[in-house]
C-alpha positions as CSV (number, residue, x, y, z in Angstrom):
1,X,-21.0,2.2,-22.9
2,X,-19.4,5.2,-20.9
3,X,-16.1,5.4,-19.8
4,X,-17.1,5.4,-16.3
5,X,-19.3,2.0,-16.8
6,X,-16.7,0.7,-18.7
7,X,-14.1,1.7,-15.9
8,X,-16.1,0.4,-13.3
9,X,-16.4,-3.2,-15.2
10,X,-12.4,-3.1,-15.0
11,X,-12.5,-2.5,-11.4
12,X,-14.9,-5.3,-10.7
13,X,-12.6,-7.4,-12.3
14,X,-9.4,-7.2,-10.7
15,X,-11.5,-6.5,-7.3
16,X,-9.6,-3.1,-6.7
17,X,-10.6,-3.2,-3.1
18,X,-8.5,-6.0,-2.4
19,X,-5.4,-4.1,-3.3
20,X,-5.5,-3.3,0.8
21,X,-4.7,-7.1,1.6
22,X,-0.8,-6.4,0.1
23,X,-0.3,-3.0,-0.9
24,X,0.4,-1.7,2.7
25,X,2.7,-4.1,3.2
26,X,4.4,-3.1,0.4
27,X,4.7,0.6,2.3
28,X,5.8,-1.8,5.8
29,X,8.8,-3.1,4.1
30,X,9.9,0.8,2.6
31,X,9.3,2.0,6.4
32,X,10.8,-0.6,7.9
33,X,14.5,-0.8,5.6
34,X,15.0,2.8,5.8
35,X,13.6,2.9,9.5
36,X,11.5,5.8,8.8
37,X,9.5,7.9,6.3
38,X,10.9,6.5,2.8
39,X,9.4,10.0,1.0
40,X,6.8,10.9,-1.0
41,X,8.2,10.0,-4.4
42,X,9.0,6.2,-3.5
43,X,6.0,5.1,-1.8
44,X,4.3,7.0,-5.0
45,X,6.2,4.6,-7.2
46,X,5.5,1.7,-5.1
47,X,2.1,2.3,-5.1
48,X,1.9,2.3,-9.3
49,X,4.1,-0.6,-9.2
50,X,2.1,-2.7,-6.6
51,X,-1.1,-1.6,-8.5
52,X,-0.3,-2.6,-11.8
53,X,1.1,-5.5,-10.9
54,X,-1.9,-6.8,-8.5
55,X,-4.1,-5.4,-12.0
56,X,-2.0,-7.7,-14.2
57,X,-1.8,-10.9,-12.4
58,X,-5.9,-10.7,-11.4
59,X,-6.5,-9.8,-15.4
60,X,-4.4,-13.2,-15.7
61,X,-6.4,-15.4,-13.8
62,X,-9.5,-14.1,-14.7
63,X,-8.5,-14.9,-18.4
64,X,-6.9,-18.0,-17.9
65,X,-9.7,-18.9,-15.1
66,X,-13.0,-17.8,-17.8
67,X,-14.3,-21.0,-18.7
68,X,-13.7,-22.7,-15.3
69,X,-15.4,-19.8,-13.4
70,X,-18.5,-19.9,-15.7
71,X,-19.0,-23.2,-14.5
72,X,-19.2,-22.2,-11.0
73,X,-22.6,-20.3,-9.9
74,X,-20.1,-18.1,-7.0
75,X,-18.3,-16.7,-10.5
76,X,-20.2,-16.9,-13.2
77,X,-21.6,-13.5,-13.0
78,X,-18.1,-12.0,-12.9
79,X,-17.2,-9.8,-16.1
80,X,-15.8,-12.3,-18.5
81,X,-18.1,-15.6,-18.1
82,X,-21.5,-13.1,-18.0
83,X,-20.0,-11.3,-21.2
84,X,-19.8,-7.7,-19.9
85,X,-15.7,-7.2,-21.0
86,X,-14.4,-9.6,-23.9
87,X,-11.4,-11.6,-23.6
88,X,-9.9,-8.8,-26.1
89,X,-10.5,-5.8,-23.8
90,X,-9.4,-8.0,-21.1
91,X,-6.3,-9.1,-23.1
92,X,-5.4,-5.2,-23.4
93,X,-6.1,-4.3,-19.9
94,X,-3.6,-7.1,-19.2
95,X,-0.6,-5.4,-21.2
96,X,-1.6,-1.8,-19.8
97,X,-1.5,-3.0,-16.0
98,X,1.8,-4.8,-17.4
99,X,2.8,-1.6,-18.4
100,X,2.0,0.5,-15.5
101,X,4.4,-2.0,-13.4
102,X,7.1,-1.9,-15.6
103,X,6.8,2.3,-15.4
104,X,6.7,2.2,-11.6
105,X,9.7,0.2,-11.2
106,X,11.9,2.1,-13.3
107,X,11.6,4.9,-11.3
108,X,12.7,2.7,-8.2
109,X,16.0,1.3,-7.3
110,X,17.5,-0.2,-10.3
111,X,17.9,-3.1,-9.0
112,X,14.4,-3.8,-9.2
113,X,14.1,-3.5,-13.0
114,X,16.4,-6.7,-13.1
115,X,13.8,-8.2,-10.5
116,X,10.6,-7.5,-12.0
117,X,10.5,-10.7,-13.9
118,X,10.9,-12.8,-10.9
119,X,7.5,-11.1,-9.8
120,X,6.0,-11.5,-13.2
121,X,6.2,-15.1,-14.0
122,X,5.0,-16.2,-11.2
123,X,2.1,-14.4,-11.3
124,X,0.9,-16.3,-14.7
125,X,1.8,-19.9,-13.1
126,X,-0.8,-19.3,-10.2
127,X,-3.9,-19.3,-11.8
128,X,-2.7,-23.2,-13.7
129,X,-2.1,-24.6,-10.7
130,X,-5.2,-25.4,-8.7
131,X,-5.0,-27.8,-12.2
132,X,-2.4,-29.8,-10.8
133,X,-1.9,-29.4,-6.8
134,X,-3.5,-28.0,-3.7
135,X,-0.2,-26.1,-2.9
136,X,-1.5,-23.4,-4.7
137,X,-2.4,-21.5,-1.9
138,X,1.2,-21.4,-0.8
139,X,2.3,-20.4,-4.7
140,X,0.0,-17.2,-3.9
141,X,1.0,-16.6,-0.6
142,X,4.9,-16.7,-1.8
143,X,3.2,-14.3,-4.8
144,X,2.2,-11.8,-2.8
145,X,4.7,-12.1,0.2
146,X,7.2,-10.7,-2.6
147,X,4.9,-7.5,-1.9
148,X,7.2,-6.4,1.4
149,X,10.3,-7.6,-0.1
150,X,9.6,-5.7,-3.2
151,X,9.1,-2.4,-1.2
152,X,12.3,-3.1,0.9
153,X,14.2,-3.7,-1.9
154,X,12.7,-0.4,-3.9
155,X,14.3,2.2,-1.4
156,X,17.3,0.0,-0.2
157,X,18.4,-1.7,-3.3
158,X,19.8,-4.8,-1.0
159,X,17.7,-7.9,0.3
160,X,18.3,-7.5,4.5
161,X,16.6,-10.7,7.1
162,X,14.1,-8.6,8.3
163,X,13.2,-8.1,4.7
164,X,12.7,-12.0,4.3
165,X,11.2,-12.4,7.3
166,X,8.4,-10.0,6.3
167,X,8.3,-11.9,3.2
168,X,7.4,-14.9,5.4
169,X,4.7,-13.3,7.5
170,X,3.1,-12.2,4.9
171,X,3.1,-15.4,2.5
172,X,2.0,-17.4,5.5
173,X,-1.0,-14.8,5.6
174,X,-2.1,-15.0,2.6
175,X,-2.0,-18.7,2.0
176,X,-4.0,-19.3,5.4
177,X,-6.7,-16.9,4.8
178,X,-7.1,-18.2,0.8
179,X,-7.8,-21.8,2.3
180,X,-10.4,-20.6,4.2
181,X,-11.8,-18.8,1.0
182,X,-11.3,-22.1,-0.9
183,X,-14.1,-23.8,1.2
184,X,-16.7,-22.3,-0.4
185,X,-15.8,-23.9,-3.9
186,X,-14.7,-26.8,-2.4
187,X,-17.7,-29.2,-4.1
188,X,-17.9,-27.2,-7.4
189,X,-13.9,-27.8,-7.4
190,X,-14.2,-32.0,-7.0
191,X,-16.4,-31.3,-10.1
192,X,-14.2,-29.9,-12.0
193,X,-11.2,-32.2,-11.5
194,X,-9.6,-29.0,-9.2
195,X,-7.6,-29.0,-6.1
196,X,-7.3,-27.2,-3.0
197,X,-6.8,-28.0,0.2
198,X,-10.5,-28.4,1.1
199,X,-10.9,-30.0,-1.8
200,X,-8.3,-32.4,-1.7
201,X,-8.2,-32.9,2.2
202,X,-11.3,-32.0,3.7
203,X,-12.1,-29.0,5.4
204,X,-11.3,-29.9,9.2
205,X,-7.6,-30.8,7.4
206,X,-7.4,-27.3,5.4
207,X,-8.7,-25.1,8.6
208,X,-5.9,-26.9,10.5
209,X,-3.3,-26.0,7.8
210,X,-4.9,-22.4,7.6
211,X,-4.4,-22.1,11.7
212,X,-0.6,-23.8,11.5
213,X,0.4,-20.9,8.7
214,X,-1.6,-18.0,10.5
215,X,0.3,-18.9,14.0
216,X,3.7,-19.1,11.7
217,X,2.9,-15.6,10.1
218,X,2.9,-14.1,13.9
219,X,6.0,-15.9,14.9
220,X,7.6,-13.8,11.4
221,X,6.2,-10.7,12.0
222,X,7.4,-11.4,15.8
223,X,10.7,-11.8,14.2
224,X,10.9,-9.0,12.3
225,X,10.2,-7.0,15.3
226,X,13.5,-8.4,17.3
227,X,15.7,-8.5,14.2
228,X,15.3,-4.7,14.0
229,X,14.7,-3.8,17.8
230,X,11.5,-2.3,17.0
231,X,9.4,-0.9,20.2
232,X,6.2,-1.3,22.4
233,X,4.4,0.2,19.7
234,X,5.0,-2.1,17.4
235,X,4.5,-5.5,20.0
236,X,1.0,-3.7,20.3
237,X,0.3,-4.5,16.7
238,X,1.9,-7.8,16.5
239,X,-0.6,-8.8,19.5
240,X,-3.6,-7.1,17.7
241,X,-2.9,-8.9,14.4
242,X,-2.6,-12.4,16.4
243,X,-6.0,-11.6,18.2
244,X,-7.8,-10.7,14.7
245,X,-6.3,-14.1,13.0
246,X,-7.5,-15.7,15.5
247,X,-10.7,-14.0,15.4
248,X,-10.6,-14.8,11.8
249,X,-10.5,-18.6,12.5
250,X,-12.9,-18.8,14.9
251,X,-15.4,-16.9,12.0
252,X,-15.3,-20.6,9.9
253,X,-15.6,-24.0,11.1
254,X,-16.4,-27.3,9.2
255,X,-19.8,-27.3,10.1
256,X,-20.8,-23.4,9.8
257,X,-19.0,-22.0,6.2
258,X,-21.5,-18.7,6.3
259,X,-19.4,-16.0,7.5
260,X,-16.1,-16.9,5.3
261,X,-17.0,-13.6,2.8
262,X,-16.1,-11.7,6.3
263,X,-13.2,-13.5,7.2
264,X,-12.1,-12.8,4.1
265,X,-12.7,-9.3,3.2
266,X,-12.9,-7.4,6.5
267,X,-10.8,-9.2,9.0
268,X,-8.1,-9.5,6.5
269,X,-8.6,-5.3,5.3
270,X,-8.0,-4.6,8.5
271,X,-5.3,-6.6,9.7
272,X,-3.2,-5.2,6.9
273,X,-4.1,-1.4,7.7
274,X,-3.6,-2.0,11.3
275,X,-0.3,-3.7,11.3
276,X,0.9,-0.5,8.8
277,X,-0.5,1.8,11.0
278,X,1.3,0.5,14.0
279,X,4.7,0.1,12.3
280,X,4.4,3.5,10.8
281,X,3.5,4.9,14.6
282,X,6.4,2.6,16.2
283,X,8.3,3.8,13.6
284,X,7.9,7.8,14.2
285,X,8.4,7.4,18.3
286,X,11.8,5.9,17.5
């Protein structure tokens, strides 16, 4: 196998193009806490930190997730259960993205190097707990809302509100739009003994849950907003995020599940650029 198949493989498996959904929040939080461009170097640093990190905990789940995902026609033609990477290869792709974290944040502030295990073993308790309780979705959300806090805490070296608030917005996000993916597995998950909130709760319940944390993640980023007296600019995208999540819900309903791979991937995609793009413009008419 070439190196470039053999690449490619590794990039199916941790879906590289999803690194969109929290890595440029990850750049909001180092714009926002020094209130302007936060230099080259740092969002460089950031960037291999977020990206091994995201590489790690996906190369988790996929390993820890193998035998449950073969079971499931939606995943069993992903890398591991259709036998195009062994669990070895996988194993060592693990320890390299673990690596590449470790490397990006000890060039940040050093506070973070005492902080990096608080992002680390959480990651390795998501992928156990759809085992145990539909909360998981929140567990990922919190996961992946440490993304802003992270890139706050990188240039700053000190937690600030609007820090946590991001935090919020973002877990709230993430948690609302990964219970509308759930749907889809929701009868191959009764199977199987797992839980989710479609699973567990039906999906009218779960959508309702997904639409409460969505409408909570725009009152956050709101919030951030007025905590740090950001502009017009930034209202803008705050308005244009609410109008997409909403968008988003209206894409999946109980009775019509066939547009959720959109809600998912390009809805999501572009709130994330969008919101960084108008934070970043806000940001440099200050």
């Amino acid at each position: 196998m070439s190196a470039v198949a053999l690449a490619q493989r590794f990039a199916n498996l941790v879906r590289i193009e999803h690194t969109v959904f929290a890595l440029p929040y990850a750049y909001v939080g180092a714009i926002l806490a020094v209130g302007g461009w936060p230099g080259i170097s740092a969002l460089g640093w950031i960037t291999v930190a977020m990206v091994g990190a995201r590489s790690f905990a996906m190369a988790v789940n996929r390993l820890v997730d193998a035998a449950i995902d073969a079971r499931n026609p939606r995943t069993a033609g992903r890398e591991l259960p259709a036998g195009r990477l062994k669990r070895s290869q996988v194993v060592l792709f693990a320890v390299a993205s673990l690596a590449v974290f470790v490397a990006g944040v000890s060039q940040l502030a050093p506070i973070t190097r005492w902080l990096a295990p608080l992002v680390v073993i959480p990651m390795v308790i998501y992928p156990y707990l759809k085992r145990f309780t539909p909360l998981c979705h929140l567990w990922l959300g919190v996961v992946d809302g440490l993304a802003p806090v992270g890139g706050w805490v990188a240039v700053t070296g000190r937690f600030d509100i609007a820090a946590w608030l991001l935090g919020a917005a973002v877990a709230c996000w993430i948690a609302g739009f990964d219970i509308i993916y759930a749907t889809m597995d929701i009868e191959v998950d009764r199977a199987q003994g797992l839980h989710s909130m479609p699973a567990d709760y039906g999906i009218a319940r779960a959508l309702h849950v997904s639409r409460a944390l969505h409408a909570l993640s725009v009152v956050a980023l709101a919030a951030v907003g007025f905590s740090l007296g950001l502009g017009p600019v930034y209202a803008i995208g705050v308005v244009a995020v609410a109008a997409l999540l909403a968008y988003e819900q209206n894409l999946v309903s109980p009775g019509d599940l066939s547009r959720v791979d959109m809600a998912f991937l390009s809805v999501n995609g572009l709130i994330a650029l969008l919101y960084l793009a108008t934070v970043s413009l806000d940001v440099a008419l200050s």
